[in-house]
C-alpha positions, 0 to 999 in steps of 0.5 A: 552098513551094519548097525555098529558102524553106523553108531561109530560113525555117528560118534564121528559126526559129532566130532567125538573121539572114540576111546582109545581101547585095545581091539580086544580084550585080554581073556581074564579082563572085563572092561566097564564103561561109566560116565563119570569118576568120583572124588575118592573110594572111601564109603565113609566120606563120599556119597557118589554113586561112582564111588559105591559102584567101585566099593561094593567091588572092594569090601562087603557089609554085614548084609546084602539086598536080595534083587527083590530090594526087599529081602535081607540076606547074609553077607559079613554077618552069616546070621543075627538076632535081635532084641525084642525091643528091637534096640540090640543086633547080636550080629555072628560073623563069619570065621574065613573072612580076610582083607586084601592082604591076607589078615584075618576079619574080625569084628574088631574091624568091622565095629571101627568100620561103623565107628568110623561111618558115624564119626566116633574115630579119631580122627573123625569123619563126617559122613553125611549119610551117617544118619542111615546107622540109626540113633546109635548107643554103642558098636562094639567087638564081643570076641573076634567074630561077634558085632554087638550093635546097640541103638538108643532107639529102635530102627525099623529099617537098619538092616536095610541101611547096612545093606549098602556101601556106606556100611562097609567093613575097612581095614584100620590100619589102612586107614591108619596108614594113608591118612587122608588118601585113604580110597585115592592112593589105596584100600584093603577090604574084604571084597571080591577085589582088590585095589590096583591103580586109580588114575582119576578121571581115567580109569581104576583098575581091581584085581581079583581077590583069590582067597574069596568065598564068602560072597552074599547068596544072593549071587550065583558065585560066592567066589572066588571072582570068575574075572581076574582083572576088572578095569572101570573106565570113564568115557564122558561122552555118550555116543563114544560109549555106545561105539565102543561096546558096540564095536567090542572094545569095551564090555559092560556098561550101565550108561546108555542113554535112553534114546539108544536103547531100542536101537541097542537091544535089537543088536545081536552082539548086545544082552541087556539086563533091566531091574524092575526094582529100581528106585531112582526118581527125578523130581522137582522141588519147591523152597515152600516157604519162598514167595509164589511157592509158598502158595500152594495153588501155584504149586497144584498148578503146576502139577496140573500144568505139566505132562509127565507122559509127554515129557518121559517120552522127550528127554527119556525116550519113553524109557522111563515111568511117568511118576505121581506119588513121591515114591515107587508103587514097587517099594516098601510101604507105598500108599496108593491113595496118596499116588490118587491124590497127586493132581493129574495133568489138566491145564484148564484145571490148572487155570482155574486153580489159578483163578480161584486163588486169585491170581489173574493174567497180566499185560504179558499172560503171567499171572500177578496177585496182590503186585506179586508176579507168578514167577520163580526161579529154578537151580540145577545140575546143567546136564541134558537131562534137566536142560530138557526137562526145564525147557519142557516145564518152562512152557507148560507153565507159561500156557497156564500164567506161570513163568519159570526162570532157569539158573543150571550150573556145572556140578562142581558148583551145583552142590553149594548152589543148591545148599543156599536160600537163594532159589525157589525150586530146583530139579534132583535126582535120588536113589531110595530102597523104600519109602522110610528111606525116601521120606526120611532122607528129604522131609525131616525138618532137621535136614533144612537146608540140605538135602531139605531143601524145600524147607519143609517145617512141619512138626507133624511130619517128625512126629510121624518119621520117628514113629516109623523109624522106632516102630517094631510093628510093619503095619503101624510104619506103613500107616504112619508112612502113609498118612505122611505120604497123602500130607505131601500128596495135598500141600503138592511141595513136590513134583516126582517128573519120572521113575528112571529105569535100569538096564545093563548091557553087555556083549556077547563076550561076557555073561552074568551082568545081572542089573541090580540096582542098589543105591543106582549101582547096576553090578553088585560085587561083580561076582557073577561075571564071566567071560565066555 
């Protein structure tokens, strides 16, 4: 039977209908399978990676992010300086630019677009990513096609920021005019696309941009797109979706789950696409200042306790890195001395950490200090994903005396679970871009409780962040940073469990599905496709 009919009818055995696409595909459309929908399509007031995929598709930013996640290249802006006390960026725009409806870009638009991201239009919009703009002064229009954007302290990393989603460019008077629905029952950007139709939890269809040619170098086409239709279809279930692109009905798609790949790539019909520079890190949290986690011995243990390598190859098939360090080897400013200093797996270590700071086995094997019980309890995200990974950790720390209780809860609750102070630890997954970005995002004791969600409260770890950001010298970053990254490889308030990986596949009917990876998002601007 070949390899396809066997996946079908594995889907079939799991009482999964297969989606209900046309047997092939019309020539100028690519069909893109994904797992989920978002909530709306507009940068400045949703987060989702759904969401970013779409929108890099329908607008651009003033730059773009080479595939090496390091280099910053044009995009919006086709060049630009920078104070030499690095506060004012003379952004130069492009002159061909236009929206969807044929009205000319200028940078009138684009300051409103970052306005609107920081909150400073009417009516205001709370982005909670708006941090990533920099301690901003001022974003203001210096004639039709010159951005001035003015900071009231320097950022070491904005060009990095600007490079993603949140930053794109709107047009006002669209937003203007939908209101509220803005990104749900419409957008005009400047991307390769424009907006079709969005049925919720279906499908939202683009249509080509015809007029486009100013795409960022780092694809091979500037535009206009290769593809005139592109249709974003979400199939919830996984083997649906393996059947599917299997069988042809649909063409690319970022969503495999892991324990298919090696079957997938030997698939002639198939092509996958990896990112090597892809950070997307699944990690374990504790609430520091909550009793058994705020003793660091408990949390060394459980470094010790648990077996990344084993528990990469259980839930992620061996397809993805077992992690130490908080960050990725392969980004900006990693420190390989702290990744040294992280505990390494060793249960008998983890007993003696144990004993030695005084908490002995009780009756039942759970380890009691002082009347205190080593026992807490974990949130999460209910998906496959954390249920095997919990249930794995569960009983490494069980050998040890240490006792895991396990609350998930469906993601439309999850969120405001996770916001409250009554949990100990929780499993989260994060996208990054270096390690200012990780360390910024989660350790800042302004973001308590949320997405500082250890309530990590530490003066220090400021002093050390602000440094890193307004520093215009790179080597000075890279020590601050470091010296941050060992803090947190001691105290051990975080266990990273896995580096996840990104691999693109997509069938011999299409090429050019090339795996970026910014912010989790697999096909940038969507430029590159083509179908044979």
């Amino acid at each position: 039977m070949p390899r396809h009919a066997v996946l079908i009818a594995l889907a079939a055995g799991l009482g999964l209908a297969l989606p209900a696409f046309a047997q092939t595909q019309p020539r100028s459309q690519v069909t893109i399978m994904r797992e989920i929908d978002a909530d709306r399509y507009d940068p400045h007031r949703s987060t989702a990676l759904a969401a970013g995929e779409v929108l890099t598709m329908l607008s651009d930013t003033l730059v773009s992010m080479d595939y090496d996640m390091r280099s910053i290249r044009p995009g919006l802006a086709e060049r630009w300086e920078v104070s030499p006390d690095g506060r004012i960026y003379t952004f130069h725009l492009r002159s061909d630019v236009t929206f969807c409806d044929g009205k000319p870009f200028t940078a009138a638009d684009m300051a409103y677009s970052i306005n609107r991201w920081i909150g400073r239009t009417t009516p205001r919009v709370t982005s909670p990513v708006a941090w990533r703009a920099g301690d901003v002064k001022e974003v203001r229009a210096q004639g039709p096609h010159t951005l001035i954007y003015e900071l009231n302290t320097p950022y070491s990393e904005l060009l990095s920021q600007l490079t993603m989603f949140f930053a794109s460019a709107v047009d006002p008077a669209a937003v203007e005019r939908l209101g509220d629905n803005f990104g749900v029952q419409g957008f005009n950007g400047t991307g390769p696309y424009c907006w079709g139709s969005w049925t919720p939890r279906n499908e939202i269809v683009l249509n080509r941009h015809p007029t486009y040619r100013w795409g960022p170098p780092v694809l091979q086409n500037q535009g206009p797109a290769h593809v005139e239709r592109i249709v974003w279809r979400v199939i919830p279930e996984a083997a649906p979706r393996v059947a599917a692109i299997q069988a042809g009905q649909a063409d690319v798609t970022q969503y495999i789950p892991e324990a298919f790949w090696d079957t997938m790539r030997r698939v002639p019909t198939l092509t996958v696409s990896n990112q090597p520079n892809y950070f997307w890190d699944f990690f374990f949290g504790w609430k520091i200042d909550r009793p058994v986690a705020s003793d660091p011995a408990i949390r060394r243990a459980t470094h010790q306790a648990v077996d990344r390598v084993g528990l990469v190859r259980a839930v992620w098939s061996g397809h993805a890195e077992p992690a130490r360090n908080i960050v990725n080897p392969r980004s900006l400013d990693y420190d390989a001395q702290s990744d040294a200093m992280v505990p390494a797996h060793d249960p008998a270590a983890a007993r003696r950490t144990l004993d030695e700071a005084g908490w002995v086995p009780g009756p039942d094997g759970i380890r009691v200090r002082n009347g205190q019980r080593a026992t807490f309890v974990t949130y999460g995200i209910n998906n496959l994903t954390n249920q095997r990974a919990a249930e794995i950790m569960q009983q490494g720390l069980r050998q040890v005396g240490i006792e895991m209780r396990i609350q998930f809860y469906d993601a439309t609750v999850a969120w405001g679970r996770l916001a409250t102070q009554e949990f100990d630890a929780f499993f989260l997954s994060y996208p990054y871009i270096s390690a200012g970005d990780a360390l910024s995002l989660y350790w800042n004791s302004a973001t308590r409780p949320t997405p500082n969600r250890m309530n990590w409260n530490d003066p220090q770890t400021d002093a050390w962040l602000a440094e890193a950001r307004a520093t215009l010298d790179p080597a000075r970053r890279a020590e601050v940073l470091a010296l941050l990254q060992r803090r947190l490889a001691e105290q051990a308030p975080w266990l990273t469990i896995a580096r996840s990986q990104l691999s693109v596949f997509s069938t011999r009917r299409v090429e050019g599905a090339r795996a970026h990876g910014l912010y989790g998002i697999g096909l940038y601007r969507g430029l590159d496709l083509r179908v044979r």
